[in-house]
C-alpha positions in Angstrom: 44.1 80.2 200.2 44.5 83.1 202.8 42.8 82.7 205.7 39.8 85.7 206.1 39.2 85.5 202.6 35.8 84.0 203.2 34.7 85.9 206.6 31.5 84.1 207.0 32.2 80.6 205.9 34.5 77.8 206.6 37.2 77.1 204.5 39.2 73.6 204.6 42.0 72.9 202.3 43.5 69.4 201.9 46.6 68.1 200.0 47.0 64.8 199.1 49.5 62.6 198.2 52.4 63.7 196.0 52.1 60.4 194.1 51.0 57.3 193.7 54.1 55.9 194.7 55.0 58.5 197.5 51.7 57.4 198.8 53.2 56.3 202.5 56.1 59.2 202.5 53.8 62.5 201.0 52.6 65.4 203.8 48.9 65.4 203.6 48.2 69.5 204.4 45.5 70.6 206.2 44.7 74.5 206.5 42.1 77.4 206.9 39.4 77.9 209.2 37.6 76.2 211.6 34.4 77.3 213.9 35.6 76.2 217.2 38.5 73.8 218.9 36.0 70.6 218.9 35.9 70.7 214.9 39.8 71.5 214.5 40.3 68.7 217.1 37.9 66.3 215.0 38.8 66.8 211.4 42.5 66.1 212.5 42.1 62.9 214.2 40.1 61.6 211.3 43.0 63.1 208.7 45.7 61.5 211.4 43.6 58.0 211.6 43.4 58.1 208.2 47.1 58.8 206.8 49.2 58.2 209.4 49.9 61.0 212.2 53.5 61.8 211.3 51.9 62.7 207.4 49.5 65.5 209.0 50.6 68.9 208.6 48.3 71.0 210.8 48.0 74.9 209.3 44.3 75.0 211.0 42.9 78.0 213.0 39.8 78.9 215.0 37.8 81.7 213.7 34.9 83.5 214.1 33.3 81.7 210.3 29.7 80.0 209.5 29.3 77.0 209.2 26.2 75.0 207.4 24.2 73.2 210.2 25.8 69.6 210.2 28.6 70.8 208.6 31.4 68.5 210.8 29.4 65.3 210.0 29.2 65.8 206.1 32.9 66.9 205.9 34.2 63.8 208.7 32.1 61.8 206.1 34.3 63.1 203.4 37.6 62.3 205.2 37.8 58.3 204.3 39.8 55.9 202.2 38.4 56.8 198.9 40.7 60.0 199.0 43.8 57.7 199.2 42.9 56.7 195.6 43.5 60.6 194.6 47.1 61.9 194.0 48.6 65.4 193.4 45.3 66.4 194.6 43.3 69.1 197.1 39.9 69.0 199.0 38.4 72.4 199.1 35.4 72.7 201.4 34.1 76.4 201.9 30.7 76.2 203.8 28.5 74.1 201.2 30.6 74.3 198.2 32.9 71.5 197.8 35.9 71.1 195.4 38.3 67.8 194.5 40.7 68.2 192.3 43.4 65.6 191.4 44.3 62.6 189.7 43.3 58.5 190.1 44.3 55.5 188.0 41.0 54.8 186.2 37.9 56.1 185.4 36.5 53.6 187.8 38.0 55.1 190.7 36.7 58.6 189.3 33.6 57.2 189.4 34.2 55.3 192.9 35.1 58.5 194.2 32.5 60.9 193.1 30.4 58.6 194.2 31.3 58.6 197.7 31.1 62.6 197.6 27.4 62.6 196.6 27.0 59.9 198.9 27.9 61.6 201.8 26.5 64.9 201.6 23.1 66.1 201.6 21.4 68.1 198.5 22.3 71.8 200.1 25.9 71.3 198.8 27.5 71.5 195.4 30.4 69.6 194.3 33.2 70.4 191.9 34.5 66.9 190.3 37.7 67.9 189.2 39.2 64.5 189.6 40.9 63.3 186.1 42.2 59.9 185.3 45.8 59.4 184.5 47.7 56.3 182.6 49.8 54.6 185.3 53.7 55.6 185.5 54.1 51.7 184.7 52.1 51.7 181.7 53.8 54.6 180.1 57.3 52.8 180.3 55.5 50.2 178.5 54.0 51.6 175.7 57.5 53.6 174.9 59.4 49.8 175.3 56.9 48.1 173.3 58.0 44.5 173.9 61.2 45.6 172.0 64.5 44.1 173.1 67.3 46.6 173.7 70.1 45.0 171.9 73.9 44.9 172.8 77.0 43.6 170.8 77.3 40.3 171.1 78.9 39.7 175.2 79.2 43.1 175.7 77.4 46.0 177.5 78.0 48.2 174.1 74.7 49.3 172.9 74.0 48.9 169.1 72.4 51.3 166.9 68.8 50.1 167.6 69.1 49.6 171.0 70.2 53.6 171.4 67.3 54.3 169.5 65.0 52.9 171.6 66.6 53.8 174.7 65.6 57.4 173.0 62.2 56.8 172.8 62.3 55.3 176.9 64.0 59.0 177.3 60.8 60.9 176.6 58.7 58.6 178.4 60.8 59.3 181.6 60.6 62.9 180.6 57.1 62.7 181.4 57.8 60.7 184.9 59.0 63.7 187.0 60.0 62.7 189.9 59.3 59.1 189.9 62.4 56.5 190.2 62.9 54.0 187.8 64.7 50.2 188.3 66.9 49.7 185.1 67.1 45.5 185.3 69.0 43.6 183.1 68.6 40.2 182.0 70.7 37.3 179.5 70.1 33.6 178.4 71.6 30.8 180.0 74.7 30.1 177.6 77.6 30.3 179.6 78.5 30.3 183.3 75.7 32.0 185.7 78.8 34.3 187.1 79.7 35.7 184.2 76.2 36.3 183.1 75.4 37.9 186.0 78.0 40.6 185.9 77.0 40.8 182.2 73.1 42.0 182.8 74.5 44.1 185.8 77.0 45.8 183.3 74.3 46.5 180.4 71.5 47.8 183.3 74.5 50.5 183.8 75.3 51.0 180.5 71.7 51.9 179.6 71.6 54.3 182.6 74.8 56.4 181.4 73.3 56.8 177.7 69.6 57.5 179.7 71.8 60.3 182.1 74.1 61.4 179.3 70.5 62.6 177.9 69.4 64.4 180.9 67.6 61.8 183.2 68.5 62.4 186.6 71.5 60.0 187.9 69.9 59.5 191.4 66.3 58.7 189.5 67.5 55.8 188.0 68.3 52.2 190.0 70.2 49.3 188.4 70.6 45.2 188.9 71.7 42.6 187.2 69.4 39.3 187.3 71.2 37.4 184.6 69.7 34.4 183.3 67.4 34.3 187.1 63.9 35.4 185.4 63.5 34.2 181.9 60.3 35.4 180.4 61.0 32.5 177.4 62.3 29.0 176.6 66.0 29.2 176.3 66.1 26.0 174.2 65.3 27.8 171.1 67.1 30.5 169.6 64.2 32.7 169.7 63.6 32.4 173.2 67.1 32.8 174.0 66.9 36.2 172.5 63.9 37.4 174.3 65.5 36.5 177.5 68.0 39.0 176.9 66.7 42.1 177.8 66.4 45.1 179.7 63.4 45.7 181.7 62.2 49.4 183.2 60.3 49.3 186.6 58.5 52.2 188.2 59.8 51.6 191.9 59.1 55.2 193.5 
């Protein structure tokens, strides 16, 4: 938004966090303009108290604009936790006419948020909600997996036919994860010697990766470990548990 756009109003601009998982890393932007030094001087403490002050990227000015009477008190009263719920998100506050755009986790925190908004301002101002709700980057690695075991031959890290087709479907859903890193982690039963088992799971976590980056996933957005037979999720006394226990799991780290 170019500053003098809006001569006789007051224009703040916000950027949040770049993710959900960026959340302590992302620069939180602050530009436009401001009435006088006092207002600049409060609106970034509050930003700075409120992110961290190395996050803060001042772009404010002083300028001859309007402001509503009251105006610093309604928008300070904006500037709180609630907007650390919103992600790939901007504040826009031009005199009365406020603006959030973004993305939360649930509708609840829609509704937590919008809530605050109303809360905190008086009935002179309008509000554009243009917060949307977004299915976690977790729980779209788990609808594409499905609680389906990516299979290997038999003491090997070679991928079998289902297991590549699978791993297919888990390339899409990181299609859709720009940006985010993902732990590759492997898993086995307990037959055999804890050793060899964990080289084993390390050796399939990597094998999945080089079929995942053979079909365009970023090498350096995927991380991988080996566990081996560390974390079973089943009883390994029965063949059937045995089997569940060897697997790959896909973690949203970043």
């Amino acid at each position: 938004m170019k500053q003098g756009r809006y001569p006789s109003a007051l224009l703040l601009a916000c950027l949040l966090a770049g993710s959900v998982q960026a959340q302590q890393e992302a620069p939180v932007v602050v530009s436009g303009t401001v009435p006088d030094e006092a207002t600049r001087a409060t609106l970034l403490e509050r930003l700075r108290s409120l992110y961290g002050p190395a996050r803060v990227v001042d772009q404010l000015a002083v300028g001859p604009v309007t402001a509503p009477a009251g105006w610093n008190a309604h928008v300070v009263g904006l500037i709180n936790s609630n907007l650390k719920l919103v992600s790939r998100g901007q504040l826009a506050i031009d005199g009365s006419k406020v603006s959030l755009r973004g993305e939360v986790a649930s509708e609840g925190q829609r509704q937590q948020v919008a809530g605050n908004i109303a809360a905190s301002l008086n009935p002179g101002y309008t509000v554009n909600n243009g917060l949307r709700v977004t299915a976690s980057r977790q729980a779209v690695l788990d609808a594409a997996l499905a609680d389906r075991i990516i299979e290997f031959e038999t003491g090997s890290a070679t991928l079998t036919e289902s297991g590549t087709r699978i791993l297919d479907q888990m390339h899409a859903a990181m299609q859709k994860l720009q940006g985010v890193k993902v732990a590759v982690i492997g898993h086995t039963d307990n037959a055999g010697s804890r050793t060899r088992n964990l080289v084993l799971s390390q050796a399939r976590a990597e094998s999945v990766k080089r079929y995942l980056v053979a079909k365009g996933v970023p090498a350096e957005s995927v991380a991988v470990s080996g566990e081996g037979p560390d974390r079973p999720v089943a009883d390994n006394r029965h063949p059937e548990g045995r089997a569940r226990n060897r697997r790959i799991e896909f973690k949203v780290v970043q």
